[in-house]
C-alpha positions in Angstrom: 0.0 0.0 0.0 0.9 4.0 -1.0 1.4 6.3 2.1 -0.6 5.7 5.3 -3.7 7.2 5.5 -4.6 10.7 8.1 -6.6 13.3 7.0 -4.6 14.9 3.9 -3.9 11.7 2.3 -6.1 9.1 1.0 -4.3 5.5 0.7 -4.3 3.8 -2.5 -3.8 0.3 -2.5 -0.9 -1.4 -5.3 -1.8 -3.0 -8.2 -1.1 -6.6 -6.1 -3.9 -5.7 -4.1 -6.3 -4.2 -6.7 -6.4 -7.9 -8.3 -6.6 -9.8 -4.8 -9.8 -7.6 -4.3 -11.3 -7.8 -7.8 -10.6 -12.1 -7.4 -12.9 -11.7 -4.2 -17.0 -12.6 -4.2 -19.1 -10.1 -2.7 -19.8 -12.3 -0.2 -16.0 -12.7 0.7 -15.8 -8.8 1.0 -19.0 -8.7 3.1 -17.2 -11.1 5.3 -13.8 -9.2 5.4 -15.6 -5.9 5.9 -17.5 -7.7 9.0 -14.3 -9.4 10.4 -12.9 -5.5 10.1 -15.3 -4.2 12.1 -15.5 -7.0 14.7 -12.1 -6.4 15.2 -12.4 -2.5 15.7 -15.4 -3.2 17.8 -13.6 -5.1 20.3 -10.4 -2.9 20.4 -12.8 -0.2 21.0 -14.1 -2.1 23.9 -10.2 -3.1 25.2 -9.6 0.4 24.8 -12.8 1.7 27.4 -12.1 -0.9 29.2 -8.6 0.0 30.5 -9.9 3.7 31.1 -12.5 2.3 33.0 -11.9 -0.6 35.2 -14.5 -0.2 37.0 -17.2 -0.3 35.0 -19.3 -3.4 33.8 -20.4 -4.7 30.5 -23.5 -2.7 30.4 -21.4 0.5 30.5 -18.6 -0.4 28.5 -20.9 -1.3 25.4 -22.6 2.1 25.8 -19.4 4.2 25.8 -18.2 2.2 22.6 -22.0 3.0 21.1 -21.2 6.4 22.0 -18.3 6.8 20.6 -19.3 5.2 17.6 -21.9 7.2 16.9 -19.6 10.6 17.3 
């Protein structure tokens, strides 16, 4: 892949990649995008959790919807 991605660049991905995607069903890319955000989901929830040790499941999911939402 180009550059990394921040807010002034958008990342393009190599030719390499280009072709692995286009080889993909869309039913393989619904599952990658889905893996993705499972993934994000529960580093969000890692993440709340170490700031807030405390708290239990209940809140934990709520700050992560909260933060998800913006």
């Amino acid at each position: 892949m180009s550059a990394a991605a921040d807010n002034r660049h958008v990342e393009v991905p190599d030719d390499a990649m280009v072709q692995v995607l286009r080889r993909m069903t869309p039913a393989q890319k619904f599952a990658m995008v889905c893996r993705a955000g499972r993934r994000i989901h529960s580093r969000a929830e890692a993440y709340v959790r170490s700031i807030h040790p405390d708290w239990d499941e209940a809140q934990i999911h709520a700050e992560v919807l909260r933060r998800a939402r913006g």
